[in-house]
N, C-alpha and C positions, 0 to 999 in steps of 0.2 A: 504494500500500500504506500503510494508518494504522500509526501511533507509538504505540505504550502505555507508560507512562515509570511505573515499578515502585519506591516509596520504599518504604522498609523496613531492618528490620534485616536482614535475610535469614534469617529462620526456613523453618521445613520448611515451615510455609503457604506461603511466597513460591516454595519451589525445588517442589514441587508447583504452584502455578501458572505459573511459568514453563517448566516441561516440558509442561505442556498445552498451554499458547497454541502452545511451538513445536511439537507435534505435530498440532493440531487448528483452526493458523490457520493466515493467512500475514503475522500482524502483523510488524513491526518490536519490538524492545524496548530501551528504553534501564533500566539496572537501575543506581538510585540509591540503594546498600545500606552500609547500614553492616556489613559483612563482607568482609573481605579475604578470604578464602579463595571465599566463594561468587561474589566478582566473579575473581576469577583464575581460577575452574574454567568461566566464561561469557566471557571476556575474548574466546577465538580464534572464540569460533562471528560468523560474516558477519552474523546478524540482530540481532545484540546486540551495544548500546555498554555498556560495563561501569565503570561509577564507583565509586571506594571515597568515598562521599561523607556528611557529615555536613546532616542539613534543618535545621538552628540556620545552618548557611553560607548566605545567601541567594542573594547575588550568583553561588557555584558553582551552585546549586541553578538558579537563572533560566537562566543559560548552558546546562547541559544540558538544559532542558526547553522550548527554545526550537522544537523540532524534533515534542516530541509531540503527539499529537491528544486524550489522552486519557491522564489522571493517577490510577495508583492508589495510597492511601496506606496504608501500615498503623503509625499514630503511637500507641504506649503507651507513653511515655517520661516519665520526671521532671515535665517540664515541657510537657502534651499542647498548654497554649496558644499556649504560643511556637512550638512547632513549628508549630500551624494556621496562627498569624498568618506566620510565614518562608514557608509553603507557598501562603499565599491571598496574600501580595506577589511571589511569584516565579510564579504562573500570571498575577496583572494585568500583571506588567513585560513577561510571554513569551506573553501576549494568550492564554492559555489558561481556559477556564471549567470542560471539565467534569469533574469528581472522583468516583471510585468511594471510596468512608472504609471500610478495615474495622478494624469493632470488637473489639479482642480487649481493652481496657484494661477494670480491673475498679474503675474510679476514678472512680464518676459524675459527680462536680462536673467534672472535668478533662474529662470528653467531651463534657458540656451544656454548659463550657465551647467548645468546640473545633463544635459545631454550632451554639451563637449565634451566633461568630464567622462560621461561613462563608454562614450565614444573612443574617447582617448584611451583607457585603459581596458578597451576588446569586452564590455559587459553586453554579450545576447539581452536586448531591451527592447518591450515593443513599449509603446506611450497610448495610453490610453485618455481621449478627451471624452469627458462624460456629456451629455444633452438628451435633451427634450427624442425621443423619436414616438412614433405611432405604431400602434402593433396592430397591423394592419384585419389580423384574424380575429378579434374580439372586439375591434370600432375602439378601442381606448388608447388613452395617453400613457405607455407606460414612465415610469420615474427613471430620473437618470440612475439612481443606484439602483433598480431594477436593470438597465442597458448594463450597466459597470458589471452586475453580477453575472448576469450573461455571458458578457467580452471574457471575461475571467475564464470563465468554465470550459466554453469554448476554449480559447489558448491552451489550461495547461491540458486537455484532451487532445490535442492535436499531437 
């Protein structure tokens, strides 16, 4: 069974994708959230390891990701480069390459930042932009963390 290891703050995109995977895979998940409350509400369930972790941590960060097969980020913070550079030295240390990035920062230089970098150092990356789409078979709007969850599943199946 593969590892999907889930950096994030833990927004509703993230708790929408994490109830899809465990309803419509049989991933493993390791969930490296900057949210206490959304790792304590994941802490008990058996397919998820649950960190209250901060991605500026390297060292924490590499030790928990040692384990996954497959890293998804979702980094809009302050500082979107240092998080890429902590996140592309803690998948070399934990011999991990390949990175799902979704894009939710509205900071262009910090994100073209943040895909030179992993450009520059060979990280397998697709970028995922979340929006609005229509699902064409039900007549409804589905939610971008609905699309995000999708995209997700899709990819690491592929």
């Amino acid at each position: 069974m593969s590892t999907l290891m889930i950096i994030a703050s833990g927004s509703s995109i993230e708790e929408v994708l994490i109830e899809q995977i465990l309803k419509r895979t049989q991933l493993k998940l390791i969930l490296y959230l900057g949210n206490k409350k959304m790792v304590e509400k994941y802490q008990d369930n058996e397919r998820i390891t649950a960190i209250d972790g901060n991605v500026l941590k390297t060292q924490a960060l590499t030790k928990a990701m040692k384990s996954a097969d497959i890293i998804f980020a979702d980094i809009h913070g302050i500082d979107m480069g240092a998080e890429t550079k902590s996140i592309i030295v803690a998948m070399d240390q934990s011999r991990n390459n390949r990175l799902i990035l979704l894009n939710t920062s509205k900071k262009t230089d910090s994100l073209n930042e943040s895909i030179h970098l992993l450009n520059r150092f060979g990280i397998d990356h697709t970028e995922i932009q979340p929006q609005l789409t229509s699902n064409q078979a039900e007549g409804l709007k589905a939610t971008s963390s609905d699309v995000v969850a999708d995209q997700v599943i899709q990819l690491i199946s592929e």
